[in-house]
Each structure stands twice: as structure tokens, then as C-alpha cells.
One Martini backbone bead per residue (centre of mass of N, CA, C, O) as a GRO file, in nm:
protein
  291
    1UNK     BB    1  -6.321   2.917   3.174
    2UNK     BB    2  -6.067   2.846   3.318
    3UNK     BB    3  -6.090   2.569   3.321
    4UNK     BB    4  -6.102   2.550   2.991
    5UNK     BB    5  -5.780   2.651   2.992
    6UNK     BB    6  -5.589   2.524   3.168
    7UNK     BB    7  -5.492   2.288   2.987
    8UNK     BB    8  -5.373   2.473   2.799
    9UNK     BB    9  -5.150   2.611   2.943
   10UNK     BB   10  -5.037   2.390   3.049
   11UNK     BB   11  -4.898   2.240   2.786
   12UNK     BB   12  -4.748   2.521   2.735
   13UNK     BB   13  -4.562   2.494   3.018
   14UNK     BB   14  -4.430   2.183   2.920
   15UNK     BB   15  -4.250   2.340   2.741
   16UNK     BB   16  -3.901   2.420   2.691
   17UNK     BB   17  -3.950   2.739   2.584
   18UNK     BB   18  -4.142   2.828   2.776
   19UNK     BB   19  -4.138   3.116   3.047
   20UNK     BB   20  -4.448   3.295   3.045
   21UNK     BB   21  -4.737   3.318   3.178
   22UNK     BB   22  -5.087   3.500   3.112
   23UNK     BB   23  -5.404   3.619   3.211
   24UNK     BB   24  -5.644   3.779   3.061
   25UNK     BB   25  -5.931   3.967   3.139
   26UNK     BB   26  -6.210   4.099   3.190
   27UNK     BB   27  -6.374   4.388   3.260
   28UNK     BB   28  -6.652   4.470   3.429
   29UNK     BB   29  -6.859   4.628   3.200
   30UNK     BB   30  -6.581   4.792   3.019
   31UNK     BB   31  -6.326   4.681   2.818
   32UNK     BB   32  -5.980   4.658   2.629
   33UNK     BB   33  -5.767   4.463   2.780
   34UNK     BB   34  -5.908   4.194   2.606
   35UNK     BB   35  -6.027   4.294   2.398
   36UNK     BB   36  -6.298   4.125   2.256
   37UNK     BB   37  -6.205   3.937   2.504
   38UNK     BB   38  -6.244   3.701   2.775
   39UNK     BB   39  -5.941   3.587   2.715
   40UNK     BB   40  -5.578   3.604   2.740
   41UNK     BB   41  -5.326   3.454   2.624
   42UNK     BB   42  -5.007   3.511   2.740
   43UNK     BB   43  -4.687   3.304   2.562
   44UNK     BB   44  -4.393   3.305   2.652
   45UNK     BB   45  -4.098   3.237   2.424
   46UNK     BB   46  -3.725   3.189   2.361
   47UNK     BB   47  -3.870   3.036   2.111
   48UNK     BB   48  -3.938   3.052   1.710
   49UNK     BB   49  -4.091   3.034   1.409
   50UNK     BB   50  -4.268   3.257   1.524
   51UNK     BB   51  -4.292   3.570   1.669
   52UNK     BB   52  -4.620   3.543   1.590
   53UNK     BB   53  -4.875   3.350   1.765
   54UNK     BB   54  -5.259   3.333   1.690
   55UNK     BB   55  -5.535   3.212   1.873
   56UNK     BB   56  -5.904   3.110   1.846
   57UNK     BB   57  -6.137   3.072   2.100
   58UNK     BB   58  -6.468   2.860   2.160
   59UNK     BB   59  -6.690   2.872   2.471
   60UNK     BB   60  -6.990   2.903   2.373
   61UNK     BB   61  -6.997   3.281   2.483
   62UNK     BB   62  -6.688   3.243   2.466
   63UNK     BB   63  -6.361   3.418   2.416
   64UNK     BB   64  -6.046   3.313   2.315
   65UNK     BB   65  -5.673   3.408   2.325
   66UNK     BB   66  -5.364   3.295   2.208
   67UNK     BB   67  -5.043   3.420   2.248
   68UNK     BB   68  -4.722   3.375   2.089
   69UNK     BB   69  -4.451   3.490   2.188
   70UNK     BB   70  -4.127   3.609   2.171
   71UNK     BB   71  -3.875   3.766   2.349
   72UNK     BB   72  -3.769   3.937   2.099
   73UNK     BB   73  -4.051   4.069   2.028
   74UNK     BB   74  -4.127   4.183   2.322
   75UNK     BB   75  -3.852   4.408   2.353
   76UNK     BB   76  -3.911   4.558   2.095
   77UNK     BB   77  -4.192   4.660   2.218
   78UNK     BB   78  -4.078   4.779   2.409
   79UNK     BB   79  -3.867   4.975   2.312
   80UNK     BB   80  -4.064   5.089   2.055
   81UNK     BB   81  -4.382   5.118   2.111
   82UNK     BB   82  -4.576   4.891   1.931
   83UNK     BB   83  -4.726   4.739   2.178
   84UNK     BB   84  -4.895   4.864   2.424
   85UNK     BB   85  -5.142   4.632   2.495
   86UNK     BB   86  -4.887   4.421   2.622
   87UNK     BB   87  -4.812   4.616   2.866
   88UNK     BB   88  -5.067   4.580   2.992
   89UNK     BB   89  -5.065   4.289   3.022
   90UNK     BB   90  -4.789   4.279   3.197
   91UNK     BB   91  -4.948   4.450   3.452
   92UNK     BB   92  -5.223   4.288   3.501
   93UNK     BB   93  -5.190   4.035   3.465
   94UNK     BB   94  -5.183   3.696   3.540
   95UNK     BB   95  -5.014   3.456   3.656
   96UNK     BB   96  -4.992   3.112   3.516
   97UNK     BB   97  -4.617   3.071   3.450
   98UNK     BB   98  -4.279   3.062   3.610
   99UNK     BB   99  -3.947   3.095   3.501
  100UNK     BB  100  -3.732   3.195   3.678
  101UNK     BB  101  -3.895   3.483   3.706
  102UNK     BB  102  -3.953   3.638   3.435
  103UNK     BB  103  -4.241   3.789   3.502
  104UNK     BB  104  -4.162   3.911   3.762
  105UNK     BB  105  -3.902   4.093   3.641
  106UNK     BB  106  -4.090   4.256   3.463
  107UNK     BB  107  -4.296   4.404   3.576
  108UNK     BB  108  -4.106   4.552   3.786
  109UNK     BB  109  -3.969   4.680   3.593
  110UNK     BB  110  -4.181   4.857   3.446
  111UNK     BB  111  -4.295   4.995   3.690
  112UNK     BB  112  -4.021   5.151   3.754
  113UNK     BB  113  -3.851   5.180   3.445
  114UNK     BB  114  -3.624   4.949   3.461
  115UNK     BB  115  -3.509   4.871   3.185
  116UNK     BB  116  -3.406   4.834   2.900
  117UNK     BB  117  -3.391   5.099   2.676
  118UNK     BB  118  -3.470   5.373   2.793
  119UNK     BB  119  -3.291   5.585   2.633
  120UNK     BB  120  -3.396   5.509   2.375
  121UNK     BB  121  -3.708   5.575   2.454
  122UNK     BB  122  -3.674   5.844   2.468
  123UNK     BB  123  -3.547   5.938   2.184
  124UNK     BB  124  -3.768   5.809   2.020
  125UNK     BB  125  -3.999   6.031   2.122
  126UNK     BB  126  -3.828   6.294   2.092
  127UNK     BB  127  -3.831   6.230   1.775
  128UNK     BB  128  -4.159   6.208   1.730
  129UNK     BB  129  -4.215   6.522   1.844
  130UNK     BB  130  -4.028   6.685   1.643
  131UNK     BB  131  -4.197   6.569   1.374
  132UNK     BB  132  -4.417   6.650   1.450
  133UNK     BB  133  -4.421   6.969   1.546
  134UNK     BB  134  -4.264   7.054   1.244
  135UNK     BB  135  -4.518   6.976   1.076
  136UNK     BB  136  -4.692   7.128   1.199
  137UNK     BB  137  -4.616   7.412   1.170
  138UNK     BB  138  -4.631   7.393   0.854
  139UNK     BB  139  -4.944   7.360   0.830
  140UNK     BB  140  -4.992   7.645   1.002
  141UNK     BB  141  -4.853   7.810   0.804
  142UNK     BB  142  -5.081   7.732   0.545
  143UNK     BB  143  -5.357   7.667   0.714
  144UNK     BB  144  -5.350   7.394   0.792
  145UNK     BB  145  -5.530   7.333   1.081
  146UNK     BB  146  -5.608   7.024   1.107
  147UNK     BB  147  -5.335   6.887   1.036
  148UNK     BB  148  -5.183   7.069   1.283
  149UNK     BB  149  -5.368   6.906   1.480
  150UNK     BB  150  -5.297   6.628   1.460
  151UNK     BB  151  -4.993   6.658   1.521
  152UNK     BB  152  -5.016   6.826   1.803
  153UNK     BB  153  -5.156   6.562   1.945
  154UNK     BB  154  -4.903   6.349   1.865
  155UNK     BB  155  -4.689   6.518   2.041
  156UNK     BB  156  -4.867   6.550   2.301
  157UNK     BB  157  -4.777   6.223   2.360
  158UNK     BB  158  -4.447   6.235   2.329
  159UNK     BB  159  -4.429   6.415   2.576
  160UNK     BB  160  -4.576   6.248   2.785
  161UNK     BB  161  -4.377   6.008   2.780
  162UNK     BB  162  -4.129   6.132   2.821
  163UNK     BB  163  -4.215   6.204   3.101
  164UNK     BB  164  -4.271   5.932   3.218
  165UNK     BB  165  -3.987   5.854   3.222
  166UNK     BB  166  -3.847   6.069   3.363
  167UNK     BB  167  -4.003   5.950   3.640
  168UNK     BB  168  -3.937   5.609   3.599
  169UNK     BB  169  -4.152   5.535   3.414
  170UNK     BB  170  -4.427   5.376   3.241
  171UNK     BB  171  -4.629   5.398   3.039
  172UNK     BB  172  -4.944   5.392   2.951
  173UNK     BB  173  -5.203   5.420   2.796
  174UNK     BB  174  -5.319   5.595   3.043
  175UNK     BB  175  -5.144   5.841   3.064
  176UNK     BB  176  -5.316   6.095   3.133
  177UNK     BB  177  -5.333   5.998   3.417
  178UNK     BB  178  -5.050   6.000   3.466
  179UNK     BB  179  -5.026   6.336   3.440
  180UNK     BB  180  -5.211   6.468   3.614
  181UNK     BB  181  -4.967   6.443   3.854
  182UNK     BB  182  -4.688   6.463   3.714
  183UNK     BB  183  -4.784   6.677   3.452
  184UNK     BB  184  -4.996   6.947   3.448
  185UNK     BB  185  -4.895   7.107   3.217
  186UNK     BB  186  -4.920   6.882   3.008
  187UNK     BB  187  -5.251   6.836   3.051
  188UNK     BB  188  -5.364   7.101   3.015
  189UNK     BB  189  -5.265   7.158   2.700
  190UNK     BB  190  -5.465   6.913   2.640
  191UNK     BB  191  -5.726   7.013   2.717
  192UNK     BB  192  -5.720   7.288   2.577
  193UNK     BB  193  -5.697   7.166   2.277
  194UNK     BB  194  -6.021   7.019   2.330
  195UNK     BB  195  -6.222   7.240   2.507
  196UNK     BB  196  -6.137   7.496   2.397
  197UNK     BB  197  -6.314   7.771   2.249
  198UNK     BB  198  -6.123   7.849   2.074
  199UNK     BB  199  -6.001   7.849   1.799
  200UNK     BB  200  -5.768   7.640   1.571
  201UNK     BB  201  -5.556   7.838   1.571
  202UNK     BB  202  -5.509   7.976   1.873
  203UNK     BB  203  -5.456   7.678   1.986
  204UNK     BB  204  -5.225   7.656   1.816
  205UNK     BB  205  -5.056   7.903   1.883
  206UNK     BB  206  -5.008   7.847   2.189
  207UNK     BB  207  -4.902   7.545   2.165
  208UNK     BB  208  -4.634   7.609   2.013
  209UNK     BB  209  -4.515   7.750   2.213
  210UNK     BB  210  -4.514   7.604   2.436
  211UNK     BB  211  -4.399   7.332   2.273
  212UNK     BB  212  -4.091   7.490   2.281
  213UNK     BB  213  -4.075   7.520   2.596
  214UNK     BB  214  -4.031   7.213   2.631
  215UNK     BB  215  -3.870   7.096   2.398
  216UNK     BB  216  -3.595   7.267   2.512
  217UNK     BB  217  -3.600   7.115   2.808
  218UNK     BB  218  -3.580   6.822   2.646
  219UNK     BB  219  -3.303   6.780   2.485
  220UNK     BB  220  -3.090   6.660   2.693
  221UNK     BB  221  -3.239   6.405   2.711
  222UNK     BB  222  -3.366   6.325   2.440
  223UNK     BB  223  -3.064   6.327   2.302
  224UNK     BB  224  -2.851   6.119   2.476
  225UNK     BB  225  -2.849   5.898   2.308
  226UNK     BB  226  -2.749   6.021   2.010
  227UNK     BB  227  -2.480   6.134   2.150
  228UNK     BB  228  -2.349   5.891   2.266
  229UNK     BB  229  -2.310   5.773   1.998
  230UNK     BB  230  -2.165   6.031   1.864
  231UNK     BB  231  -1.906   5.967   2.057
  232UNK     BB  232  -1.771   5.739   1.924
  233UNK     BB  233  -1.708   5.964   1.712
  234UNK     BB  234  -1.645   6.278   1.527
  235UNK     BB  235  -1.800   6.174   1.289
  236UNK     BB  236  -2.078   6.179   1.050
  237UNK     BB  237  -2.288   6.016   0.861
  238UNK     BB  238  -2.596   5.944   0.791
  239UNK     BB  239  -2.573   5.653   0.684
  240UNK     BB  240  -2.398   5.599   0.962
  241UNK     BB  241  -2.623   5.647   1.122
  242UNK     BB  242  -2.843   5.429   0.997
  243UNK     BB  243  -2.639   5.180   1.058
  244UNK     BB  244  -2.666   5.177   1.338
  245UNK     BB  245  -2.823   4.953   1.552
  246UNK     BB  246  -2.950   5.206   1.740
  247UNK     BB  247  -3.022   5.386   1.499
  248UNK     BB  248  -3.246   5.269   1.353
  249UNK     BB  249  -3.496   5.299   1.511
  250UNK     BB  250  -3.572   5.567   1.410
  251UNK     BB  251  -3.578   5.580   1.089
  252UNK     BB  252  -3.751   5.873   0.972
  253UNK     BB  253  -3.680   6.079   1.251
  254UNK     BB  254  -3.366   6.132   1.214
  255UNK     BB  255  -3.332   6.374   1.031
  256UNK     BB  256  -3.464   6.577   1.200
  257UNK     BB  257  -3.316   6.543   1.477
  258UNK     BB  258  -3.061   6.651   1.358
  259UNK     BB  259  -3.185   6.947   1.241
  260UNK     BB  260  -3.245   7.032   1.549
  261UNK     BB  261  -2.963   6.990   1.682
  262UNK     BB  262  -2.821   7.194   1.472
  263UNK     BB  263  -3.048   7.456   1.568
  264UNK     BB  264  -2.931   7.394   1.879
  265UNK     BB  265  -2.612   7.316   1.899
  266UNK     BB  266  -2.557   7.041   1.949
  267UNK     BB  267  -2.474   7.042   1.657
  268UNK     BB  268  -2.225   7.019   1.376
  269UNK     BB  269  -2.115   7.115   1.088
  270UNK     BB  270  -1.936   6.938   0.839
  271UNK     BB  271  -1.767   6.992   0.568
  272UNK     BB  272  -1.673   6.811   0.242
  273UNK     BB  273  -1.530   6.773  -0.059
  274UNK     BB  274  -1.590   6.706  -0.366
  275UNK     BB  275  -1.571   6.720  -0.771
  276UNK     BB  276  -1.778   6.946  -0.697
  277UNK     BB  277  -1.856   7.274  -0.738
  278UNK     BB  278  -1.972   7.376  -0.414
  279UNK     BB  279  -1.987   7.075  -0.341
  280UNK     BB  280  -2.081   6.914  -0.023
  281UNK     BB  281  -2.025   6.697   0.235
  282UNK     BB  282  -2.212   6.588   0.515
  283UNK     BB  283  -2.159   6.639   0.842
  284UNK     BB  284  -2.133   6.517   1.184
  285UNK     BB  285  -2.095   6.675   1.536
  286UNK     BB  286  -2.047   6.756   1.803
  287UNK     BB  287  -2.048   7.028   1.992
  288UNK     BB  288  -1.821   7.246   2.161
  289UNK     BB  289  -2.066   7.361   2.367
  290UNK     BB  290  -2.108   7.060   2.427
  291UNK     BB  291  -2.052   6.914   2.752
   0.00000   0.00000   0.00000
């Protein structure tokens, strides 16, 4: 199959916008590295006219896929996590063409976890945290333990990649596994979970306990970017907050992630009166109590 791929990359390799490409086997007996193809082509190119462009080839019973993406749709998927099994692919692919080290010096930030946006995107985990975890609680109180389940699931996934980054690595998609030697009191609570015989009621009731306490822990990192944004003026209005290009990335889980700062005193609200009586504008400032 390589052969029969070789010229289809160095063609793409001889563009003048290609920086990077990647090849992703299969790996047997079974894996999910190369999605259901035998061979994965990622070829990064510093411009185009589409953000993602995707080809499928068949040679006899083999399937190839080419991804070309742009270096700018690249970043925002490193930055926003919004497409994990990309970021697999730039840590086990093989090189086979890069301009001036430019694949060679992504997979190392990445292994390292020193790339661009990492306080970004740790801000984003506990912002869906925090959203995951305030929604289960609600489900909890009206007794849909499914769906409380559901959240609380979703919760510590956001809880452990945000552990992996504080230890300045990168999640992997087998976050849990790098969890178990990272952090096993939340490998625990997540194993705990899934196997304990106990009640779908019981586990959810010491899961909120325990993640209200991990949650607490975690507030002063997870919030410091969001923190360092509204440091640069004394007041804020939440639409003054969603037009900022880098809380934009929040986007639905910002309210949330507000009303829970709010209620840890990390933030304080300021009222402004309206034309309406008794009716006042809503601001944020950082907490006089917050150092």
C-alpha cells in the first residue's frame, strides 16, 4: 500500500502551501487509529480555499483516506479539543515530508503540552466541568438519575483532561489510562462509577460529593484565564464578555462558568440602575478578596 501511496504524497509534498504531511497505519488486530481505513494521509498546508478538504481511495481491498487541512483549522482543533483523534494522529503518524520541522515541532509541544492556548484550554475543560456537574446536580434533585448520570459521565472526562494538562501533558483519547497513574483518585471515582454494585442514586450522591471537592481544587487554575481576560478592565458586562476574541472559545458554557464564580467569590457582581425602577444592569469585576 505505501507504494502505491508514495506518489500521492510527494505530489502533495511538491505544493508550495504543504508544511506537513503524516501517514497513519492501521494497526493490527484492531484499532480505531485509522478510523476504518488502512492508511490515513494528513497533509497540512498553510493555506487553502477549504478548511478541510477529505479524498477516499481503494486499492484492491485496501482503503486510503487524505485529510488536507489548513495549519489555521489545525490550531483551533488543538486549542478547542474538538477533534481528539487528529491530535492521535499528529502523536503516532510517521513523517513523511516536513518543511522546516514544522510536524517535528508540533508533536513535541504536544507530547510536552507546551503549545499555544494550553491556559485556554484548560479554562475550557473546567467551563464544560462546571456545566456538566451544575446540570447533573439539577437532574439529580428531580430524581432523572439517568440523565444525571449522563452529566456526571461527562463531568469527570472534563475533570481528567483538565488533571492532564495541570501535569503539562496532553490528553490522549485513552485519557483514563493515562489517569491511572496521573491522578487515580479520579481514575477511581470514574472506575467507581461504572462497576460499583451500589444504587445509579448512591453513586451519583457520593460522585457530587467527592466532585464538589476535586471541583473546588481545581478553580483557581481553571479559572485563571478567564480571570487574566477580565483583569484588563475593572468592570464587564457578559455580552462585553462574549464579544472578546478569546472568550468567544466559552461560548454556552460562559454563563455558567460566571454564576459558579460568582457563588465562589471569585467574581462580584456590580448593579447599575436602568430607566426601569428597581431594575438594574448586571456587571462583573474580579473579587476584592481574589489576590
Amino acid at each position: 500500500m505505501d507504494d502505491v501511496l508514495r506518489p500521492l504524497y510527494q505530489e502533495r509534498a511538491s505544493y508550495p502551501h504543504t508544511i506537513g504531511i503524516l501517514k497513519i497505519d492501521q494497526k493490527p488486530p484492531l484499532s480505531t487509529v485509522a478510523e476504518c481505513f488502512d492508511t490515513v494521509l494528513l497533509t497540512i498546508v498553510k493555506e487553502a480555499e477549504q478548511a478541510l478538504l477529505i479524498k477516499h481511495y481503494q486499492y484492491e481491498e485496501q482503503l486510503a483516506a487524505l485529510h488536507i487541512v489548513t495549519e489555521k483549522q489545525l490550531n483551533e482543533w488543538i486549542l478547542l479539543g474538538s477533534n481528539r483523534k487528529v491530535i492521535e494522529w499528529i502523536n503516532t503518524g510517521i513523517i513523511v515530508y516536513d518543511r522546516n520541522d514544522y510536524v517535528h515541532d508540533l508533536k513535541r509541544k504536544l507530547q510536552d503540552g507546551d503549545f499555544s492556548g494550553r491556559q485556554i484550554r484548560m479554562g475550557l475543560e473546567f467551563a464544560k466541568l462546571v456545566k456538566r456537574y451544575m446540570e447533573g446536580k439539577v437532574f439529580f434533585s428531580k430524581k432523572q438519575y439517568l440523565d444525571a448520570y449522563h452529566e456526571a459521565v461527562h463531568a469527570l472526562h472534563h475533570l481528567a483532561r483538565l488533571a492532564v494538562f495541570q501535569k503539562g501533558l496532553f490528553p490522549e483519547i485513552t485519557v483514563w489510562n493515562q489517569l491511572r497513574e496521573l491522578e487515580p483518585e479520579i481514575y477511581q471515582l470514574y472506575k467507581e462509577l461504572l462497576t460499583s454494585n451500589e444504587s445509579v442514586e448512591q453513586k451519583l450522591k457520593l460522585l457530587f460529593l467527592a466532585s464538589e471537592f476535586l471541583m473546588h481544587s481545581q478553580t483557581k487554575t481553571g479559572s485563571s484565564h478567564l480571570l487574566n481576560v477580565l483583569s484588563q478592565r475593572e468592570c464587564w458586562s457578559i455580552a462585553e464578555m462574549n464579544e472578546h476574541p478569546e472568550l468567544q472559545y466559552y461560548g454556552v458554557d460562559l454563563n455558567m462558568l460566571i454564576s459558579y464564580l460568582v457563588e465562589k467569590k471569585e467574581l462580584e457582581v456590580v448593579k447599575a440602575e436602568t430607566k426601569g425602577k428597581q431594575l438594574y444592569h448586571r456587571f462583573y469585576r474580579i473579587s476584592s478578596t481574589t489576590p
